[in-house]
The first five atom37 places (N, CA, C, CB, O) and aatype in JSON, in Angstrom:
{
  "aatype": [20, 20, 20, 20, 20, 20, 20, 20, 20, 20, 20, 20, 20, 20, 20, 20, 20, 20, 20, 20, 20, 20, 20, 20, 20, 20, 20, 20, 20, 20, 20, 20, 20, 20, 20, 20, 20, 20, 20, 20, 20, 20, 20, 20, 20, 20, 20, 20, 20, 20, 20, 20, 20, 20, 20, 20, 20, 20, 20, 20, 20, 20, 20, 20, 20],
  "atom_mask": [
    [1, 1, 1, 1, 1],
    [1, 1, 1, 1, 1],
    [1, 1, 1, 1, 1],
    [1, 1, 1, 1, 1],
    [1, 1, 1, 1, 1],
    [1, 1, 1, 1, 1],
    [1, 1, 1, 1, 1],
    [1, 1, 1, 1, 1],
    [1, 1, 1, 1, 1],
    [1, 1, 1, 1, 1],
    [1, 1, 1, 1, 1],
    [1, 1, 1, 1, 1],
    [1, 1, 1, 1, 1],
    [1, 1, 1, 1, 1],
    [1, 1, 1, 1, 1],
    [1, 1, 1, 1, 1],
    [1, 1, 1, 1, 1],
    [1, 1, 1, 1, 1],
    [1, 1, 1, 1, 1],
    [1, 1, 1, 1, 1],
    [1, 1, 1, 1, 1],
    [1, 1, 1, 1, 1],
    [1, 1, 1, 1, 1],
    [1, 1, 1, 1, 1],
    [1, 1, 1, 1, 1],
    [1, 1, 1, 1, 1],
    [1, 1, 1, 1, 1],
    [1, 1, 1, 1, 1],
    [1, 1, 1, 1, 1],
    [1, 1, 1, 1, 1],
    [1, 1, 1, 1, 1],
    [1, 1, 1, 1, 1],
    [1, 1, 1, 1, 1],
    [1, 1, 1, 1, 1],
    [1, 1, 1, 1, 1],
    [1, 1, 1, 1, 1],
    [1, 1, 1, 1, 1],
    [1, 1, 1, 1, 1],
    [1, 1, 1, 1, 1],
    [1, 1, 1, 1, 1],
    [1, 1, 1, 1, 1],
    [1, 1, 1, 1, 1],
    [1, 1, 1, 1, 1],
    [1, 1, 1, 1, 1],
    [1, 1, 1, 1, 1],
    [1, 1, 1, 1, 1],
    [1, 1, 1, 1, 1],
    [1, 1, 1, 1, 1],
    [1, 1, 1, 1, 1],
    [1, 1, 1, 1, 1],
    [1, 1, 1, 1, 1],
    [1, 1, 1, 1, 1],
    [1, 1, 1, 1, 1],
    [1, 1, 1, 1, 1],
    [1, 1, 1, 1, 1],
    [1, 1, 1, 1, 1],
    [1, 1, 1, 1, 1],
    [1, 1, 1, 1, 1],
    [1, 1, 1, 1, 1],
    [1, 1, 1, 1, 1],
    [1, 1, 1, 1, 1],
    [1, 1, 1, 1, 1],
    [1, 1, 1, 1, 1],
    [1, 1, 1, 1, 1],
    [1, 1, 1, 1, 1]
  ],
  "atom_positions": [
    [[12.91, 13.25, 10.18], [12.46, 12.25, 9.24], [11.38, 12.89, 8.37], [11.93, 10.98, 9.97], [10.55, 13.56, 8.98]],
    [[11.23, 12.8, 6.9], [10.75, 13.21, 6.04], [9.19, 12.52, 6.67], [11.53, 12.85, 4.64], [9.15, 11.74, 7.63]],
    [[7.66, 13.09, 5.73], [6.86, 12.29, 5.81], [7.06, 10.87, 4.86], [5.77, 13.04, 5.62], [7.02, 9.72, 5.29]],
    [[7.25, 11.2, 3.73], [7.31, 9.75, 3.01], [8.45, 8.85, 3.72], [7.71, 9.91, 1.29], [8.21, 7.64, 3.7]],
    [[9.57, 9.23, 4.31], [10.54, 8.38, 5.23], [9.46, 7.41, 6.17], [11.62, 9.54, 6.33], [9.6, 6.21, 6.41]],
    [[8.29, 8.36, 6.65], [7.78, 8.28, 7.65], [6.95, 6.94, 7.53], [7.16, 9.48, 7.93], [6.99, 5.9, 8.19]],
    [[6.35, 7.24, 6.69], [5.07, 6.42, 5.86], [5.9, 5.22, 5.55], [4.33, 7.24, 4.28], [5.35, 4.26, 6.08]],
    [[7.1, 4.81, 4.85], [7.77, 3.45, 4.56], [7.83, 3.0, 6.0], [9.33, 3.48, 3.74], [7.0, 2.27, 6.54]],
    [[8.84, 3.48, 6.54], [9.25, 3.18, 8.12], [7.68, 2.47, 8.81], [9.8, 5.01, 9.1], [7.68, 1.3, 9.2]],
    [[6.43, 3.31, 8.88], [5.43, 2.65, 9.48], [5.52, 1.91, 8.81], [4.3, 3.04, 9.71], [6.49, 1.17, 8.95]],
    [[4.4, 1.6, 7.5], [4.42, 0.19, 6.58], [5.31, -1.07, 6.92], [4.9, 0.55, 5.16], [4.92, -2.24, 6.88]],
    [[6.49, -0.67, 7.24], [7.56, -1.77, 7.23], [7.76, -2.64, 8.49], [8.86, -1.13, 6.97], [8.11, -3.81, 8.71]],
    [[7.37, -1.51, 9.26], [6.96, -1.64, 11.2], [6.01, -2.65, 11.62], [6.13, -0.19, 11.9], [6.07, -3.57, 12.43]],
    [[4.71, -2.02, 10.45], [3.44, -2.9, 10.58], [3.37, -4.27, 10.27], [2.5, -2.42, 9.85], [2.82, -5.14, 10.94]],
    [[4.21, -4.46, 8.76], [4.2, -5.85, 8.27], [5.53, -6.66, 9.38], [4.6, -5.82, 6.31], [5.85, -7.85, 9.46]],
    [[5.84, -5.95, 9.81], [7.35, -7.02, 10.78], [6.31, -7.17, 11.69], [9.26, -6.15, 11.63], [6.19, -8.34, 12.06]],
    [[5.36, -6.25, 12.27], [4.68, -6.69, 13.8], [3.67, -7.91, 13.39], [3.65, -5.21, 14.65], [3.34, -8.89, 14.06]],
    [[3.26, -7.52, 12.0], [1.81, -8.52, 11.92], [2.67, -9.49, 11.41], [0.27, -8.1, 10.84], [2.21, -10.37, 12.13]],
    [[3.53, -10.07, 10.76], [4.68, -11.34, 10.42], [4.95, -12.22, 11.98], [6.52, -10.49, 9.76], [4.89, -13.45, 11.99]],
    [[5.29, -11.25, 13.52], [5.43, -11.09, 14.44], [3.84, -12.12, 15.08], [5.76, -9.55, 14.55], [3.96, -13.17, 15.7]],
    [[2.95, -11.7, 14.86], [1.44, -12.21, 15.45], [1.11, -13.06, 14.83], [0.3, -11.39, 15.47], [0.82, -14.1, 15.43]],
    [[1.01, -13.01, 13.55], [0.68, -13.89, 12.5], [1.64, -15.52, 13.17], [1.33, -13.05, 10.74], [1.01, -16.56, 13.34]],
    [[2.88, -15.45, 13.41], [3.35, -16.67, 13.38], [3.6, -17.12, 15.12], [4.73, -16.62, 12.36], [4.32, -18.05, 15.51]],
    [[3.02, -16.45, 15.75], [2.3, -16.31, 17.21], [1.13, -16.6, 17.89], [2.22, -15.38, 17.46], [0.91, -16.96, 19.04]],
    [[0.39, -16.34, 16.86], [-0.85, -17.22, 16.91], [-1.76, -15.54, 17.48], [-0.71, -19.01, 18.32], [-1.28, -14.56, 18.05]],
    [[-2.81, -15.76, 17.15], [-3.81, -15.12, 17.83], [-4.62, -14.64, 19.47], [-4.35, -15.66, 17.3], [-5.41, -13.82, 19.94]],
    [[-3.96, -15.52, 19.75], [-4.67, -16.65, 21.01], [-4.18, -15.43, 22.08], [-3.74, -18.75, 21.34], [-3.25, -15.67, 22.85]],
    [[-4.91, -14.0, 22.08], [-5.02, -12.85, 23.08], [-4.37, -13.21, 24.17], [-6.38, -12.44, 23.47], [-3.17, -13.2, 24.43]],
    [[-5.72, -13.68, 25.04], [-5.93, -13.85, 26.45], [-4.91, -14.94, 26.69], [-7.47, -14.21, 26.88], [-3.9, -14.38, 27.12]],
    [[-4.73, -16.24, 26.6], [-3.66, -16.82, 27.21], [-2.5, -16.39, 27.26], [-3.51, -17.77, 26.87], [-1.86, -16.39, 28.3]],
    [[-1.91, -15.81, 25.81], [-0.31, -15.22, 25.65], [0.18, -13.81, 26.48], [-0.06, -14.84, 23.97], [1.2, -13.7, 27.16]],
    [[-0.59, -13.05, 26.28], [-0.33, -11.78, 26.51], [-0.67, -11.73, 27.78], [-0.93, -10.84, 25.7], [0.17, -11.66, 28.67]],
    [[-2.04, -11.77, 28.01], [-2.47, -11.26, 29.75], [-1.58, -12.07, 30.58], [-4.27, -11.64, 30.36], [-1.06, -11.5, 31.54]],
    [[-1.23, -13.66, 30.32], [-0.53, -13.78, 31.12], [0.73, -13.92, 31.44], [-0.85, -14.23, 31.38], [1.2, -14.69, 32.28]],
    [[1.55, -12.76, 30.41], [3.13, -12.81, 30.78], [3.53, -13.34, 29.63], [3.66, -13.69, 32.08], [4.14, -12.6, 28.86]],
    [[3.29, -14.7, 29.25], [3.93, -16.0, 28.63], [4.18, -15.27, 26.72], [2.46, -17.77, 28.86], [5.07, -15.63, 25.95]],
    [[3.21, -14.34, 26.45], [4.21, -13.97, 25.05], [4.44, -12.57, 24.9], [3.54, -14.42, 23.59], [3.72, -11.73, 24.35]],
    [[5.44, -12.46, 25.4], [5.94, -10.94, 25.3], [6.41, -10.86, 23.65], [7.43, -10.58, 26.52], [6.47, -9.76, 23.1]],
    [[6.68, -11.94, 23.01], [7.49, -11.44, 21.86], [5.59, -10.79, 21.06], [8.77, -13.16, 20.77], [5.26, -9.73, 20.53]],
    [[4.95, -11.85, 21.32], [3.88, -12.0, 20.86], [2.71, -9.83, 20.96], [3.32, -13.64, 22.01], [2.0, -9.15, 20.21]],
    [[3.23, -9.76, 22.25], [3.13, -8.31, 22.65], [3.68, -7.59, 22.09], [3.41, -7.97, 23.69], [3.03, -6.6, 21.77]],
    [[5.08, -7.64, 21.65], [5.94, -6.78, 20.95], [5.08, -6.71, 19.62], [7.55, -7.34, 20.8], [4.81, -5.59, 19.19]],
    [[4.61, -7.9, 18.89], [4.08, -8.03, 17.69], [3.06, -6.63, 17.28], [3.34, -9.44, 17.73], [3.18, -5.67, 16.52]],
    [[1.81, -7.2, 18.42], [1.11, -6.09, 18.69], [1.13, -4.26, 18.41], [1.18, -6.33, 19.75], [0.44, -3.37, 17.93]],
    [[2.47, -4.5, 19.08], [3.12, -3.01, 19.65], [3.29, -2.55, 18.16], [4.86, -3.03, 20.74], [2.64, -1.78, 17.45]],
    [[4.44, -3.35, 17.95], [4.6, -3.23, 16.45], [3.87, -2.56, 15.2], [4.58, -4.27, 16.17], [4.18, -1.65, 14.44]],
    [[2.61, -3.49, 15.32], [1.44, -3.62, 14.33], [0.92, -1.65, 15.04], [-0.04, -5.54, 14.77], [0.87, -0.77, 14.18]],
    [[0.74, -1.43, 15.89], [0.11, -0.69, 16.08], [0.78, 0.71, 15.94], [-0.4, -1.06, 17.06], [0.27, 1.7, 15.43]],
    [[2.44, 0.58, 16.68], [3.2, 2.22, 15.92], [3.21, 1.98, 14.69], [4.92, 2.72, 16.27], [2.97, 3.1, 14.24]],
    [[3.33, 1.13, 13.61], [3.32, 1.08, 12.26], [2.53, 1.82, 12.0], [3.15, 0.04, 11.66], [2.84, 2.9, 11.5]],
    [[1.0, 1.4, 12.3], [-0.26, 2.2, 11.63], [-0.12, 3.74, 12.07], [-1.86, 1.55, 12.2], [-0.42, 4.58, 11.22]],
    [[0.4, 4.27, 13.62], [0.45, 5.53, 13.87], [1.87, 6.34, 13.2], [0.31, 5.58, 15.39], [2.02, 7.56, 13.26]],
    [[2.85, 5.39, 12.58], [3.73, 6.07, 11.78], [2.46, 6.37, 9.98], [5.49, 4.79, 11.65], [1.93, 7.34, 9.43]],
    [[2.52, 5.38, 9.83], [1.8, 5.69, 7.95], [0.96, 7.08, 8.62], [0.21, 3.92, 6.94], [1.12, 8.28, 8.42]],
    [[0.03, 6.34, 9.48], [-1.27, 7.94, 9.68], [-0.59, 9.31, 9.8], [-2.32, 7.95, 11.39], [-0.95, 10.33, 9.21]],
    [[0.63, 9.14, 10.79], [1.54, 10.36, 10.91], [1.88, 11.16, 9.63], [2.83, 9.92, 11.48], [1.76, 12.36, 9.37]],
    [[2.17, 10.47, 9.16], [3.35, 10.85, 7.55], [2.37, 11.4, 6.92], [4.18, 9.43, 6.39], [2.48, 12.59, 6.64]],
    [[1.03, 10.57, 6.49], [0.03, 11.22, 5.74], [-0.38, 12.32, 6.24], [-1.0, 10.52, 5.52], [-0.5, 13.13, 5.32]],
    [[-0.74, 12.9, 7.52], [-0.8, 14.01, 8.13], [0.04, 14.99, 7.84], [-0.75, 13.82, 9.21], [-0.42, 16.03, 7.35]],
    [[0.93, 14.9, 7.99], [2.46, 15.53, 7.54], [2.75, 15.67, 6.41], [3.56, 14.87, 7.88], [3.48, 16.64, 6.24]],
    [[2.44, 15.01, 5.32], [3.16, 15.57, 4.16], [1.8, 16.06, 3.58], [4.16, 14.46, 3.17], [1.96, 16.76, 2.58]],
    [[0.47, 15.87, 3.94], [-0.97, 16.91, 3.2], [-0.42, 18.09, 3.87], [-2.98, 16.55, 3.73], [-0.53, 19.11, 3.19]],
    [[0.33, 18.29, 5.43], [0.09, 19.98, 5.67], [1.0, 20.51, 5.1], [0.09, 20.6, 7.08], [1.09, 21.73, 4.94]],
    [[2.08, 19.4, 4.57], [3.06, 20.53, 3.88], [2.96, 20.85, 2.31], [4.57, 20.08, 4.09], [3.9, 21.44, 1.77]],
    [[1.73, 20.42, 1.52], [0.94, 21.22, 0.43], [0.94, 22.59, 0.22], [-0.29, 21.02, 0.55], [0.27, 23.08, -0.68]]
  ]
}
């Protein structure tokens, strides 16, 4: 995968995970710790390889300057 492949792919990751939380509600500690929102976890998950795909790509396509 290219870096700029890389960088859309996160972006696109991030806004599906936070679309994902956003309509999940916030609410940490009841959903997640206890089992009851896994989709709500996935959201999370989501939100968070997104940001480590964009950071990736930007890494990746400055070293290949």
């Amino acid at each position: 995968m290219s870096p700029r492949q890389m960088g859309w792919s996160g972006l696109l990751l991030f806004f599906v995970g936070l679309a994902v939380v956003s309509l999940g509600g916030w609410n940490f500690e009841t959903e997640v710790l206890t089992g009851c929102g896994l989709l709500l976890g996935g959201g999370y998950l989501a939100t968070l390889i997104g940001i480590g795909l964009i950071f990736w790509g930007v890494v990746r396509s400055e070293s290949h300057r």
